[in-house]
C-alpha positions as CSV (number, residue, x, y, z in Angstrom):
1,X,-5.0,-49.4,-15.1
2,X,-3.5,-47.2,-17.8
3,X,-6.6,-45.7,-18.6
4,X,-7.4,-44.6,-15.2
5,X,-4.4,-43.3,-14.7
6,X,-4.7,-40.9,-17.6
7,X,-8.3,-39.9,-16.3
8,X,-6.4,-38.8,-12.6
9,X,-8.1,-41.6,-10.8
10,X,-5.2,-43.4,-10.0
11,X,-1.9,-42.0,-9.3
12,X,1.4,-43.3,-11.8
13,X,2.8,-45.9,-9.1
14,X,5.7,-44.1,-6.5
15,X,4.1,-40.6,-6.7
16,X,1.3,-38.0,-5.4
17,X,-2.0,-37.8,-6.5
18,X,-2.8,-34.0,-6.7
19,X,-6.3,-33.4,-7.7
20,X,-7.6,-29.8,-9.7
21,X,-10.4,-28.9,-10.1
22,X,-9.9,-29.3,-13.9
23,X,-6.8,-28.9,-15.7
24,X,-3.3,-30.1,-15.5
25,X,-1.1,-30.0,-12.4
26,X,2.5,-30.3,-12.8
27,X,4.1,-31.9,-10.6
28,X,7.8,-32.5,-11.1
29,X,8.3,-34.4,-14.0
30,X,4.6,-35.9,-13.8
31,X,1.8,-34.4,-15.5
32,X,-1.7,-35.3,-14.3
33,X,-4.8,-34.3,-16.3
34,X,-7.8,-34.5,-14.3
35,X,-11.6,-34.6,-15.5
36,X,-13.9,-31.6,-14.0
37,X,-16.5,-34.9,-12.9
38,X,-13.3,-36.7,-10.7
39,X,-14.3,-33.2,-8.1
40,X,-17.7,-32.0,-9.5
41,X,-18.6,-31.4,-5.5
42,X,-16.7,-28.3,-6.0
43,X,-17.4,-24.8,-7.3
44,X,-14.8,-23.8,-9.8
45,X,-14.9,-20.6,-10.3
46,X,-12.5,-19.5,-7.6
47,X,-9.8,-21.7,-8.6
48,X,-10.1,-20.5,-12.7
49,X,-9.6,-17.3,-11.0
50,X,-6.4,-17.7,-9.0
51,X,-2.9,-16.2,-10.6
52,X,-1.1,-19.4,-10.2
53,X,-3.9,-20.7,-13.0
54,X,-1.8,-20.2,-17.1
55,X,-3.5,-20.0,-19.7
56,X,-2.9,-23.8,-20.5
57,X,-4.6,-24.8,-17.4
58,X,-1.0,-25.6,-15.5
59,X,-0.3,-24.8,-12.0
60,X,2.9,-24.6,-10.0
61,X,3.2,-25.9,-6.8
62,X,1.5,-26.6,-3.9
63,X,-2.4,-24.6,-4.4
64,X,-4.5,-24.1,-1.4
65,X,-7.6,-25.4,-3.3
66,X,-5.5,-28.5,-4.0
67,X,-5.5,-31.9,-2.3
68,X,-2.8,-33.9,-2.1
69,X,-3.2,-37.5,-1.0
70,X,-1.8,-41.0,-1.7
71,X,-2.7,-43.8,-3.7
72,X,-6.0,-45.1,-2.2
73,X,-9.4,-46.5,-3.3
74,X,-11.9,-44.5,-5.3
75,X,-14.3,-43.8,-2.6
76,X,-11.5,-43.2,0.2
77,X,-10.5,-40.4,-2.5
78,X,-13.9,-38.9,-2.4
79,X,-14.4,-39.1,1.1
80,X,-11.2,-37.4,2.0
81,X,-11.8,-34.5,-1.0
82,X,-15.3,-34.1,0.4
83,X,-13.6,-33.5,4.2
84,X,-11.4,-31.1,2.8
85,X,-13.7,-28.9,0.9
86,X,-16.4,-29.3,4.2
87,X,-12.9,-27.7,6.2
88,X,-12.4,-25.0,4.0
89,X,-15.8,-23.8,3.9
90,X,-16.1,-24.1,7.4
91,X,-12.8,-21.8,7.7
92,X,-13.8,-19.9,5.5
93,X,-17.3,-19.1,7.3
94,X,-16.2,-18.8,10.8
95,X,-13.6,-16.5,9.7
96,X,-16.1,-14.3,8.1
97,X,-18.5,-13.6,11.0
98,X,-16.1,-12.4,12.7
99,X,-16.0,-9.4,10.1
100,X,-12.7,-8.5,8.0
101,X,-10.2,-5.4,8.0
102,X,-12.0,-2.9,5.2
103,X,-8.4,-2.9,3.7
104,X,-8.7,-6.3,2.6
105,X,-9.7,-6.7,-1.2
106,X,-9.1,-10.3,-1.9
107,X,-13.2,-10.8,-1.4
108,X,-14.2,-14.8,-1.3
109,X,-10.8,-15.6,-3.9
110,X,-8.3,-14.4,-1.0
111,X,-7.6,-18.3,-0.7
112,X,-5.8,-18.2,-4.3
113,X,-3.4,-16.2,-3.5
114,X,-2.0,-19.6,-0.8
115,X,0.7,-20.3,-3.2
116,X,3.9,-22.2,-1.2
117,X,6.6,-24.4,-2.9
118,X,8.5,-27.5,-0.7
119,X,11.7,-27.3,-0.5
120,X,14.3,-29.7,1.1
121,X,14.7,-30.2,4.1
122,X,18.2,-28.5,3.6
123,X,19.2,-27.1,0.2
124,X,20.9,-28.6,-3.0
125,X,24.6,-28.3,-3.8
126,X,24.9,-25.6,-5.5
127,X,21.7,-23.7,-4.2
128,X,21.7,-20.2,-1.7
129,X,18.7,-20.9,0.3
130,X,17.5,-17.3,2.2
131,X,15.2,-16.4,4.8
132,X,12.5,-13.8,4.3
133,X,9.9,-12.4,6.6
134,X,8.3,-9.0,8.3
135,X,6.4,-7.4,11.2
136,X,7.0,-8.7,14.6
137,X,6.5,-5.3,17.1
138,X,5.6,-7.2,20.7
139,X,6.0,-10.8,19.0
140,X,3.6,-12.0,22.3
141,X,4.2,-15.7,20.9
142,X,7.9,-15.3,19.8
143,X,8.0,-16.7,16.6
144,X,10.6,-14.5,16.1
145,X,13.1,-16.5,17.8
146,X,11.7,-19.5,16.4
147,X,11.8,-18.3,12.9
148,X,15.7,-16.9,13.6
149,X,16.5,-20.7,14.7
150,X,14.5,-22.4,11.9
151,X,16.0,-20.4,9.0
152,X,19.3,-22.0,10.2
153,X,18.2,-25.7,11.2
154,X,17.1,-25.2,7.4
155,X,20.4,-23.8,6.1
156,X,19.6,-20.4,5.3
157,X,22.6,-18.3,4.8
158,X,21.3,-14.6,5.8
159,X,18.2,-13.1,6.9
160,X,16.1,-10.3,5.1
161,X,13.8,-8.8,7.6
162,X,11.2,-6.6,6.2
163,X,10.6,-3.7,9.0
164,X,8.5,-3.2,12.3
165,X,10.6,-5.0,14.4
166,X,9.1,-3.3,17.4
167,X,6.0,-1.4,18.3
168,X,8.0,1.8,18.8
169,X,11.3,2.8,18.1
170,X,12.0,2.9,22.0
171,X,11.8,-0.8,21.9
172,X,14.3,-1.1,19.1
173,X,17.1,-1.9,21.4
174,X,14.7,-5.0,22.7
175,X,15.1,-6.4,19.2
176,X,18.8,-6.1,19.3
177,X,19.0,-9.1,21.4
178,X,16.7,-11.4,19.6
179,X,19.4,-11.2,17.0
180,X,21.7,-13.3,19.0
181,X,19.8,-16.0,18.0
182,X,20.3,-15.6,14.6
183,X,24.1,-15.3,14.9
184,X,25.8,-16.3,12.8
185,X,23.8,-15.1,9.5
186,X,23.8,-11.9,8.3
187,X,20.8,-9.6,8.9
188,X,19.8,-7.6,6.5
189,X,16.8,-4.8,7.7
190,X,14.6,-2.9,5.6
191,X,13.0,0.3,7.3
192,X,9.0,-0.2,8.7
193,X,6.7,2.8,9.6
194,X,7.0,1.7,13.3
195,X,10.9,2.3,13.0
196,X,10.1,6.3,12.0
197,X,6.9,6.8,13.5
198,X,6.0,5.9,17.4
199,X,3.5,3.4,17.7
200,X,3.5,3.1,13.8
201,X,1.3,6.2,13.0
202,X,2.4,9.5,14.9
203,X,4.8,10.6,13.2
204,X,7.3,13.2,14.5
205,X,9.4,16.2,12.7
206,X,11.7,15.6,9.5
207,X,14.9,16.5,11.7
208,X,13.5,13.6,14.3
209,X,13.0,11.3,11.7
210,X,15.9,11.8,10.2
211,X,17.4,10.8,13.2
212,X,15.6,8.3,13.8
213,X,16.8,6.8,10.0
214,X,20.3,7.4,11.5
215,X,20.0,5.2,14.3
216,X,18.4,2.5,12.5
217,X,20.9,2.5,10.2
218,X,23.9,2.7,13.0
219,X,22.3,-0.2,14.9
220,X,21.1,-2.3,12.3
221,X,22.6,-2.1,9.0
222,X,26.0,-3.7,10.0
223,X,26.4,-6.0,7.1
224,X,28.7,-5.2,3.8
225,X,26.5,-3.4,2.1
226,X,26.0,0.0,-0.7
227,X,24.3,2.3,1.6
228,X,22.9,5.3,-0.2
229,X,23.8,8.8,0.6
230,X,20.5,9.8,1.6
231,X,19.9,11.1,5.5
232,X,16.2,10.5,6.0
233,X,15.9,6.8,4.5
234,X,17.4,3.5,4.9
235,X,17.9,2.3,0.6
236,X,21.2,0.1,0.3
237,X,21.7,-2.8,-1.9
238,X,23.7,-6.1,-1.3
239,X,25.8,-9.0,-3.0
240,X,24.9,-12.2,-1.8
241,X,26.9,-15.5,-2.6
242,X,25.3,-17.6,-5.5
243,X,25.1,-14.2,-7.9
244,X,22.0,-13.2,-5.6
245,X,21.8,-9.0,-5.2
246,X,19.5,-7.9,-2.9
247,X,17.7,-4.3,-2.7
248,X,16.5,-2.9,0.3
249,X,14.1,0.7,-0.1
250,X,12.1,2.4,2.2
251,X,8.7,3.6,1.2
252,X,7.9,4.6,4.9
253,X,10.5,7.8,5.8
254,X,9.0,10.3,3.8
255,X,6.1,11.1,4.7
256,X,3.4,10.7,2.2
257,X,6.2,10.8,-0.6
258,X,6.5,7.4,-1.3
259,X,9.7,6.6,-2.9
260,X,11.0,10.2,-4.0
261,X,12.7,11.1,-7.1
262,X,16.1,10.6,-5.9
263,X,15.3,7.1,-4.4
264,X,13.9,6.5,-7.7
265,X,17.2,7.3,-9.6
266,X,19.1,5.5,-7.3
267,X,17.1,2.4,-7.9
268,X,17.3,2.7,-11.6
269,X,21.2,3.0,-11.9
270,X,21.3,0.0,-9.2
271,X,19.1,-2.6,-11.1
272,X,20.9,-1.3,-14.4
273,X,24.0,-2.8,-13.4
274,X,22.3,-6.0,-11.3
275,X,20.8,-6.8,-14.8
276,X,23.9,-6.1,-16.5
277,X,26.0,-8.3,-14.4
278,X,23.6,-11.0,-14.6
279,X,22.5,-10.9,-10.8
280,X,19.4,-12.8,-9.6
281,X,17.4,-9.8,-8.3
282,X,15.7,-9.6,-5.1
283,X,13.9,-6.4,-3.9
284,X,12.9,-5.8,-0.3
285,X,10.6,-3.0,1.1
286,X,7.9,-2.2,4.2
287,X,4.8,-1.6,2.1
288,X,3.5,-3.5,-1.2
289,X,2.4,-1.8,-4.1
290,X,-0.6,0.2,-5.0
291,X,-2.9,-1.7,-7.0
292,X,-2.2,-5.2,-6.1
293,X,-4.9,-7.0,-5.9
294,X,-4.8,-8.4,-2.3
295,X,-5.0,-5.4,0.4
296,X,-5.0,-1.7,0.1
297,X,-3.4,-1.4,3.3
298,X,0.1,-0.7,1.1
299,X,1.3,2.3,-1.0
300,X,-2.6,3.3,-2.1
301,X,-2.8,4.6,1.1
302,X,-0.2,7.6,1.1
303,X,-1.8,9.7,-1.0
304,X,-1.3,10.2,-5.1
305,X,2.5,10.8,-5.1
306,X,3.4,7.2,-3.8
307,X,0.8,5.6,-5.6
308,X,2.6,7.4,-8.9
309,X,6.1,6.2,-7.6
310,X,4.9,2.8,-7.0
311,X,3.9,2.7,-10.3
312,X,7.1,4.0,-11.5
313,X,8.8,1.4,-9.3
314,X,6.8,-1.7,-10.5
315,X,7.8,-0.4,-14.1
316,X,11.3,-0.6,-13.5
317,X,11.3,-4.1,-11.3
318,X,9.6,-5.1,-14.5
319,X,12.3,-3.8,-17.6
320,X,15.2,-5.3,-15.2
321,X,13.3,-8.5,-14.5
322,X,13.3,-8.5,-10.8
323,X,13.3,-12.2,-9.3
324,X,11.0,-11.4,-6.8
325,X,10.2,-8.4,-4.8
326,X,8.6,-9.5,-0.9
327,X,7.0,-6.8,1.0
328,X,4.7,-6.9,4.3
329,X,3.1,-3.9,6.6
330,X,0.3,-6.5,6.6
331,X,0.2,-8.9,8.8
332,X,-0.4,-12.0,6.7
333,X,0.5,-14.0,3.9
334,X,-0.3,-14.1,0.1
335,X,1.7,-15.1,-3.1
336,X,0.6,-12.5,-6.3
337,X,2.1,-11.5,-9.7
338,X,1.8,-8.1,-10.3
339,X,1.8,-6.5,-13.8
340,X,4.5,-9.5,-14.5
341,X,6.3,-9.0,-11.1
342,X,6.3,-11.7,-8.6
343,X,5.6,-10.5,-5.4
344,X,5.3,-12.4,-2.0
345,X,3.1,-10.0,1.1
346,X,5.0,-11.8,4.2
347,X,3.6,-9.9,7.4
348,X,3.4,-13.1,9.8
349,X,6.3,-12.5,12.6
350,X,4.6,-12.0,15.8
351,X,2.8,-8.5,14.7
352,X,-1.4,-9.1,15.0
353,X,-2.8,-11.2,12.5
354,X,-5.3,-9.1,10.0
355,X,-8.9,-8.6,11.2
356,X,-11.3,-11.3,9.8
357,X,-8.4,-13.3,7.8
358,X,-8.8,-16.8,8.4
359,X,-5.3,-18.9,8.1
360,X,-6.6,-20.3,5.0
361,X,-6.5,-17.2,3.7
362,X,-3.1,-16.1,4.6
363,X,-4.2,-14.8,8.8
364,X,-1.1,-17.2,10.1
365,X,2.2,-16.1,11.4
366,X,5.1,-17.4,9.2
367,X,8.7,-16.4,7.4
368,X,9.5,-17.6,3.9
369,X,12.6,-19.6,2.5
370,X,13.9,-18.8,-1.2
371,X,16.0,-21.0,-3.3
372,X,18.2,-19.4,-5.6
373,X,20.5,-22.2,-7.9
374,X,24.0,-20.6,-8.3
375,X,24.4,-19.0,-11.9
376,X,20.7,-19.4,-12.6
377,X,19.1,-15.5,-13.4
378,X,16.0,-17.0,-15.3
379,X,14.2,-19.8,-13.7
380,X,11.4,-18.8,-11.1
381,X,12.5,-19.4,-7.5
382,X,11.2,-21.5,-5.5
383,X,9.3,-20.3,-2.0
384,X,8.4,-22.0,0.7
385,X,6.2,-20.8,3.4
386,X,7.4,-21.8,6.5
387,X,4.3,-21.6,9.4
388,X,4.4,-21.1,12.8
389,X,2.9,-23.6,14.8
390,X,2.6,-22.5,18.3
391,X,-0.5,-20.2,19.4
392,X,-1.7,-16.7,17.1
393,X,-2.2,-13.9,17.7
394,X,-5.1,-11.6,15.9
395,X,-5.9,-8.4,15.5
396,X,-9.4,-7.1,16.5
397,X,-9.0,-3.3,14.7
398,X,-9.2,-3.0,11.3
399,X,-5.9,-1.9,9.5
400,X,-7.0,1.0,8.4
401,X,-6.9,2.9,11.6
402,X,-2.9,2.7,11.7
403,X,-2.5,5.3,8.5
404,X,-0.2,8.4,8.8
């Protein structure tokens, strides 16, 4: 029995049998090395090339190219691996007739990038769990008030909410009363193109947006928070129980300027004395960054000034060792470390699904939950992908068409 055991045939007795590919898994405190012949059937050249793979062959987590099942006989294990694989394939190829959004860059690997922890049902003493997600607009099968009551059946203790929380900004004041259904955590907002542009992409003068920023910021920021002196964007940061400081920017008010200088600065000085003081460092914003390696429908796509102050900011997320730093502006899921930054793309609150993406891809409406252990600045944080299980919807244009 022993011997099997080591090959990964057989689970140690009281715990999950996750098969790889080939490697180890970790999981807990058990470490189970599986033989590439245990799931030949499979190609593995997508899973050597997903970012959750280290260079010992570990992986953390819950995979999307993993299978977890109990202790059962050999050939019930094959059967059900077999079944899986035939499901992902077939996902996989009904999603791609359908053709994809250009923007997407993933190719045929998009399905690494599926990375979710498990949490508890409700979290640890001594543990700040948080609720993360973006892009709602017309929410046409309101998982925004199911995501609001589920982040606190589940014990979250605020709300970071990632922008577009309407199609327009005339529909702004809808959004005002799905927030009673979050009372009573704290909502904290970060700026979306929809909140400065109508419709997301027509954009109006600087003195419009500008007041546009101000009523954002009059009927949404109402938390404690340090709000930045700076008239035409919403950039604040906040101190969170359990030695969490979160940092809200907006790469979406100035047009084709990305960050600017004096956002820039700002951040700097603010992560400075985060990292100083020890803080575990969360970063919020509207679009990812240039050059990660999911979708281009982010900061590449405003022009060579925000593409050179998203590189600036992923340098400086990176010298103060930001925890994690969760964007969305599309509408999907996908877990990626960029440049040494962890970064979690969480579009999934009602907004259109991206063209093409299948759900085993990341095309699934959803919000995230982050644990953060009081005192604890160093070890990775959990996230677990919470998804929505009532009916999608999907987009039929490709994302490109909504650029400034």
């Amino acid at each position: 029995m022993l011997a099997r055991q080591r090959r990964g045939i057989l689970p140690p007795s009281g715990h999950l049998r996750q098969v790889l590919i080939e490697g180890k898994l970790q999981n807990q405190e058990n470490v189970v090395s599986v033989t590439a012949t245990t799931v030949r059937s499979m190609e593995v050249s997508a899973v050597q090339r997903s970012p959750f793979l280290t260079s010992t062959g570990s992986v953390r987590g819950v995979h999307s190219r993993l299978l977890v099942i109990p202790r059962i006989p050999k050939r019930r294990v094959r059967l059900a691996f077999h079944g899986a694989v035939a499901a992902l394939l077939c996902c996989l190829v009904a999603c791609k007739k359908g053709g994809r959004s250009s923007n997407i860059i993933c190719g045929d690997n998009c399905a690494s990038y599926q990375h979710t922890d498990s949490l508890a049902e409700q979290p640890p003493r001594g543990t700040i769990r948080l609720a993360i997600g973006g892009d709602s607009r017309d929410d046409r099968s309101r998982v925004v008030p199911w995501a609001f009551n589920v982040a606190k059946q589940r014990g979250a203790k605020a709300f970071f909410f990632l922008g577009d929380l309407e199609l327009t900004p005339a529909g702004d004041a809808l959004f005002l009363a799905k927030l009673e259904d979050l009372k009573p955590l704290p909502f904290y907002p970060v700026m979306g193109n929809h909140e400065v542009e109508s419709f997301g992409f027509l954009r109006r003068s600087a003195s419009k947006s500008r007041g546009r920023v101000k009523t954002f910021k009059d009927r949404f920021v109402n938390v404690p928070v340090n709000l930045a002196r700076f008239d035409d964007e919403v950039v604040y940061a906040a101190d969170l129980e359990g030695n969490v400081h979160f940092i809200a920017l907006d790469n979406v008010s100035r047009r084709g300027e990305g960050f600017g200088p004096e956002q820039l600065a700002w951040l700097e000085e603010d992560l400075k004395a985060a990292s100083a003081a020890k803080k575990v460092i969360l970063v919020g914003m509207h679009k990812g960054l240039a050059h990660n390696p999911v979708t281009t429908h982010a900061m590449d796509e405003d022009g060579p000034t925000a593409i050179k102050d998203s590189d600036a900011a992923l340098a400086l997320f990176k010298k103060y060792k930001v925890a994690v730093v969760f964007v969305s502006h599309s509408h999907m899921y996908a877990a990626y470390n960029q440049d040494g930054v962890e970064v979690r793309l969480t579009g999934g609150l009602g907004a259109p699904l991206v063209k093409g993406l299948c759900a085993c891809e990341g095309g699934f409406h959803h919000f995230l939950l982050v644990d953060v252990t009081v005192g604890d600045n160093k070890t990775p944080l959990p996230v677990e992908v919470v998804k929505f299980k009532g009916t999608p919807v999907k987009d039929d244009e490709d994302e490109s068409k909504e650029v400034e």
